[in-house]
SEFIFI-629352 format. One record per residue (C-alpha): residue in one letter; x, y, z. Coordinates in steps of 0.05 Angstrom, whole numbers, plus 5000, padded with zeros to 4 digits. Example, Ala and Ser with C-alpha at 12.3 -4.5 7.8 and 13.67 -1.06 7.14 Angstrom:
BEGIN
A524649105156S527349795143
//
This chain:
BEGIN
X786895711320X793595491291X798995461324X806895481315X811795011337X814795511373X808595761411X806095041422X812594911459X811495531500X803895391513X807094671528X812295011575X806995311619X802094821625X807994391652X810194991697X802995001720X802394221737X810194331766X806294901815X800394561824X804193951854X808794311893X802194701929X799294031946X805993661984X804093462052X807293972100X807393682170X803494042226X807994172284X803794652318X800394102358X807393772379X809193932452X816294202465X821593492483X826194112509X824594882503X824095072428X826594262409X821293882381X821893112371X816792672314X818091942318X814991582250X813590832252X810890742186X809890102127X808990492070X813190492027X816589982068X817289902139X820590532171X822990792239X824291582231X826392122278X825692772269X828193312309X826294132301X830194682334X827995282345X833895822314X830696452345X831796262413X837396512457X839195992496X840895472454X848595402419X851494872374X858594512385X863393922354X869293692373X876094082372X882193822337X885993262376X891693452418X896493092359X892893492310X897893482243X902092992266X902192312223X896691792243X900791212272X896590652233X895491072175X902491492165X900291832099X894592192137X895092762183X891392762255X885493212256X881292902315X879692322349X873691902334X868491862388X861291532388X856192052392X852791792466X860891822495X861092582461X854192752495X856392362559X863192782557X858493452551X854493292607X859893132657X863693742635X857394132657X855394272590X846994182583X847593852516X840893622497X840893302437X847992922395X847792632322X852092492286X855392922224X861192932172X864492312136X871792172146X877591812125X881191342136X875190812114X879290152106X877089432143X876889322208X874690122201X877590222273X882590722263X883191102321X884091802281X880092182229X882392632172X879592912110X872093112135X870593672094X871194342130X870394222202X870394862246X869794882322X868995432360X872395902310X877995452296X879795022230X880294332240X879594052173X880494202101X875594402049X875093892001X868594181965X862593791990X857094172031X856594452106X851794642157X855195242186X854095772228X856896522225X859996962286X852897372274X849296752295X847796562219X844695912201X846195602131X847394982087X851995132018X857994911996X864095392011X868495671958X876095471957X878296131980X872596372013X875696772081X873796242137X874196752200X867496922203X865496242215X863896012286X862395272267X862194812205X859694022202X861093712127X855593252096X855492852031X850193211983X845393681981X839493371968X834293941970X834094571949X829295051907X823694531916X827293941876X830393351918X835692971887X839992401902X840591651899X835191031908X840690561957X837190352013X841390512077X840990822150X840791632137X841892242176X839792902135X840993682167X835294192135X834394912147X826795182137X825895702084X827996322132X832495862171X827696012227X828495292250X833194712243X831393902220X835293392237X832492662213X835192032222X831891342184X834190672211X835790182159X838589492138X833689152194X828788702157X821488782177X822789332220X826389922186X830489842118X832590512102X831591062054X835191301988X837891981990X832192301937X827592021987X830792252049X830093002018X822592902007X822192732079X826293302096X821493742057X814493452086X817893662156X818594362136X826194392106X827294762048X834694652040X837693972060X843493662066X845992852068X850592772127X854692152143X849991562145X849990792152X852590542214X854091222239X846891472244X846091542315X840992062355X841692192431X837492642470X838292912545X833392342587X832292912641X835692522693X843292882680X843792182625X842992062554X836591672517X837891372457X832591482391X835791092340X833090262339X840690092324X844789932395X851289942351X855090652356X860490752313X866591162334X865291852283X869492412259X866092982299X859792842323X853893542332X851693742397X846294232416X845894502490X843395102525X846195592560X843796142607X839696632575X844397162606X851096812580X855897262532X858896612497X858696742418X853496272368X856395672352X860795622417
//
């Protein structure tokens, strides 16, 4: 049979579809059915691996269905807008905290956080990177309220109806039915394709499964030799995807990748090898409430 060039490029076309398909059916899709509860509906992985190189990885689920369970960052500082005094030409929008001092804070407030990562670059990034203040985050909502700009890049966000997503936010998109909103780098899955970068570096990725039934959170400990050396961001979304995300989204990373959970005691436990924590933007908290509480999603 002869063919065309133009039906040889379509005959091409679908044979390449099919291998595309064909792959995609075959990804290794982690099993958490036999992976008992750290907290109700929270489910916690820990992956010591050597392959492709050695590799300490958390991964946290979380159950969205359930009830009880709300999502919070912090507010904007009580000099919000006014000039940062070691950086004048940027405007206060909070105060940098480490994520076991947020969690800490939670827990003596009465607050039953049970698990804190960290979340959304910020500037200003300049050596000694101490500044005590952080501005341009991307959109940061708490609890209803703006407390930082748009500048474009992706968020995790959550509606007043108790809607879970990850997309970027249009310019003039109206902002009031959003109850909360944590900025990340890059999306770097979506539609079955990862994308990103090959760098090697500590990484903290947010996913949402394909319904947004559930929530992943992953952190990978890097730049220690021999014992974890980090991931690349393409990579980091084909991790994301064998632990059930089907949207994900690169969050602030490198020294700032830190994971607490609730030890059960009324403390903290930390999951990330690195004893280092950096003072962040606005780290995430997740805590429960009482099944019976009125408070809004996202408060």
């Amino acid at each position: 049979m002869r063919h065309t060039g133009k039906h040889l490029r379509v005959r091409i076309f679908f044979l390449l579809t099919a291998l595309v398909f064909s792959a995609s059916s075959q990804e290794k899709i982690f099993d958490w059915s036999a992976v008992p509860d750290l907290f109700p509906g929270i489910k916690h992985v820990f992956v010591d691996t050597d392959k492709p190189r050695p590799l300490k990885i958390n991964v946290i689920r979380i159950d969205l269905t359930r009830k009880d369970l709300r999502f919070m960052t912090v507010k904007r500082d009580p000099d919000w807008g006014k000039p940062m005094p070691d950086f004048p030409e940027l405007p206060i929008r909070t105060k940098r905290i480490t994520v076991p001092d947020f969690m800490e804070n939670a827990l003596k407030q009465g607050i039953a956080m049970e698990v804190a990562v960290n979340s959304t670059p910020w500037s200003p990034w300049r050596k000694p990177w101490t500044h005590t203040y952080a501005a341009k985050t991307g959109l940061l909502i708490s609890d209803g309220e703006q407390v930082s700009e748009n500048n474009g890049r992706p968020v995790f966000l959550i509606t007043d109806k108790g809607e879970f997503q990850i997309r970027k936010v249009k310019p003039d998109e109206d902002l009031s039915h959003i109850r909360l909103a944590v900025a990340g780098f890059s999306i770097i899955l979506e539609n079955g394709r990862t994308m990103g970068t090959k760098n090697l570096a500590p990484r903290t990725a947010y996913g949402l499964s394909e319904n947004s039934h559930y929530m992943i959170i992953m952190t990978v400990d890097g730049r220690m030799k021999h014992i974890s050396e980090g991931a690349g961001t393409k990579e980091l979304g084909e991790w994301m995807r064998e632990y059930g995300s089907a949207v994900a989204i690169n969050m602030d990373g490198g020294g700032s990748t830190t994971l607490f959970v609730a030890d059960g005691k009324g403390g903290t436990r930390r999951l990330t090898t690195s004893r280092f924590y950096r003072k962040v933007a606005a780290p995430l908290g997740i805590f429960r409430i009482r099944e019976d509480s009125k408070n809004p999603a996202g408060e």
